[in-house]
Every structure is written in structure tokens, then in C-alpha cells.
C-alpha positions in Angstrom: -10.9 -25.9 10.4 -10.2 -22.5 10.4 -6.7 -20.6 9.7 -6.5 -20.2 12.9 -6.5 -24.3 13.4 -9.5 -24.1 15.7 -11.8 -27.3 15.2 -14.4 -26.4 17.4 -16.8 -23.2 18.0 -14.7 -21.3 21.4 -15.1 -17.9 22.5 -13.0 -15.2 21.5 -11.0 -14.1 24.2 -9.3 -10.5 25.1 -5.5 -12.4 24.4 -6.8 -13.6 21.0 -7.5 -9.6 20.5 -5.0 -8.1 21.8 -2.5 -9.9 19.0 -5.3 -8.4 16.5 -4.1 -4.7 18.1 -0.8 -5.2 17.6 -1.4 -5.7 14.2 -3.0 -2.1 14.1 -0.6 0.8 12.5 -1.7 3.4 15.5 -1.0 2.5 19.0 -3.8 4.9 20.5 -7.0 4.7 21.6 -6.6 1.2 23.1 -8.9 1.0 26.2 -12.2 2.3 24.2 -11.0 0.4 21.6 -10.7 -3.0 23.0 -14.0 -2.4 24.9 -15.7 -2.2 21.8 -13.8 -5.4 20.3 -15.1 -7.4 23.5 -18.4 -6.5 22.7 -18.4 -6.9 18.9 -16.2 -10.1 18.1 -17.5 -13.3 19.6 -16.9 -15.7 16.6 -14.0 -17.3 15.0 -15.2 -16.0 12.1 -15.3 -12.6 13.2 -12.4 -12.7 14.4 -11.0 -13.1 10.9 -13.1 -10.5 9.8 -11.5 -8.0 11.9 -8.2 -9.6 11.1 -8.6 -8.9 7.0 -10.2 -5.5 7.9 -6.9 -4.5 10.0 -4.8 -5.7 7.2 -6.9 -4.0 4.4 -7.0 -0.4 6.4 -3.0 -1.0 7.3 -2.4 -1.3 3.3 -4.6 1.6 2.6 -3.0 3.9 4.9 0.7 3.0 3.0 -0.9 2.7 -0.7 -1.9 6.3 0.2 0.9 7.4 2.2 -1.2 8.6 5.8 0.7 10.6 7.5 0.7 8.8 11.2 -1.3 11.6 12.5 -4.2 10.8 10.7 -4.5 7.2 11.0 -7.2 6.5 13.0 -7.6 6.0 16.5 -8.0 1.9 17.5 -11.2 3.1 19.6 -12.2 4.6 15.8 -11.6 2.1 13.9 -13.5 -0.1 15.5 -16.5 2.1 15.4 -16.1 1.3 11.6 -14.1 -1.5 10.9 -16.5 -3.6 8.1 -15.6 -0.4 5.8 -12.6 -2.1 5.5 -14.0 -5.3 4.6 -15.0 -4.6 1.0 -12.9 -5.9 -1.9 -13.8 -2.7 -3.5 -11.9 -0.9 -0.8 -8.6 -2.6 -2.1 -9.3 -2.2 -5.5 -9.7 1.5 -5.2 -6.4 1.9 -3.5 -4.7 -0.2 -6.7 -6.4 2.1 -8.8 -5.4 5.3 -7.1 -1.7 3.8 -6.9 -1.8 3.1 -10.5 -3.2 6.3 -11.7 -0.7 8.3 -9.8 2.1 6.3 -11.7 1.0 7.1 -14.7 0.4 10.5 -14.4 4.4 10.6 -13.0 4.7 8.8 -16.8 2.8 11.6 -18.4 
């Protein structure tokens, strides 16, 4: 069973992604960017992909302090969202945190 607490294989419908957009930290580019989600997420499993990329990229743009202008577009990010899949991606932002802490130390 998935997180979700699907059982069986079903298709991903435009509802399902439209709670994933709310979960995005820039409320622009929605139309091109849920056309593209349509086409690109059919499985539960990507679903939850895009899910742990929107979280990763939301705690990316805090750990580095984005200003709100440059967050990225939703119709953007989805151009690119498996960038944000990588564990490396969160790593780097915990070692950019940390180094900035210590240098405030120094």
C-alpha cells in the first residue's frame, strides 16, 4: 500500500495534483504548469515523486533564504522537477547551512 493508502494501481487525477500545487511556495505559473503535470505524472508512484521533489525544492528555497521573487515559476519547476529528487540535493543545502554557521562562529 502506498502512503497515500491506495491498494490498487488508479490514475492520477488533476484533484490529486492540484493538492501537490498547493504544496508549492510560488503561486504562479499554474496553467502551464499543471498542463505539464497532466502529461508527466500518471503513477502513484510518481505522484510521490513529485510530492518529495516539492518538499525538497520548498526546503531549499528556506535553507537558502530565496527571496520570493526568485523562486521558480510552477510551469518551471515542472520542466525540472527530478533535480529535486536527489538526496545530494538536501545534503548540499545542510552543508551550506552548516558552513554559514560556522563562519558566523569564526
Amino acid at each position: 500500500m502506498s502512503k497515500l493508502g491506495f491498494s490498487r494501481p488508479r490514475l492520477i487525477t488533476e484533484h490529486d495534483l492540484l493538492q501537490l500545487y498547493k504544496l508549492y511556495g510560488r503561486k504562479r505559473g499554474k496553467t502551464l504548469g499543471m498542463a505539464k503535470a497532466m502529461r508527466q505524472i500518471k503513477t502513484i508512484e510518481q505522484y510521490e515523486q513529485l510530492r518529495r521533489a516539492i518538499e525538497n525544492y520548498n526546503r531549499l528555497i528556506e535553507a537558502e533564504g530565496t527571496e520570493p521573487q526568485y523562486v521558480m515559476y510552477f510551469s518551471t519547476f515542472m520542466s525540472q522537477w527530478r533535480d529535486y529528487l536527489e538526496d545530494e540535493v538536501m545534503d548540499a543545502v545542510v552543508l551550506d547551512v552548516s558552513d554559514i554557521f560556522q563562519a558566523k562562529e569564526s
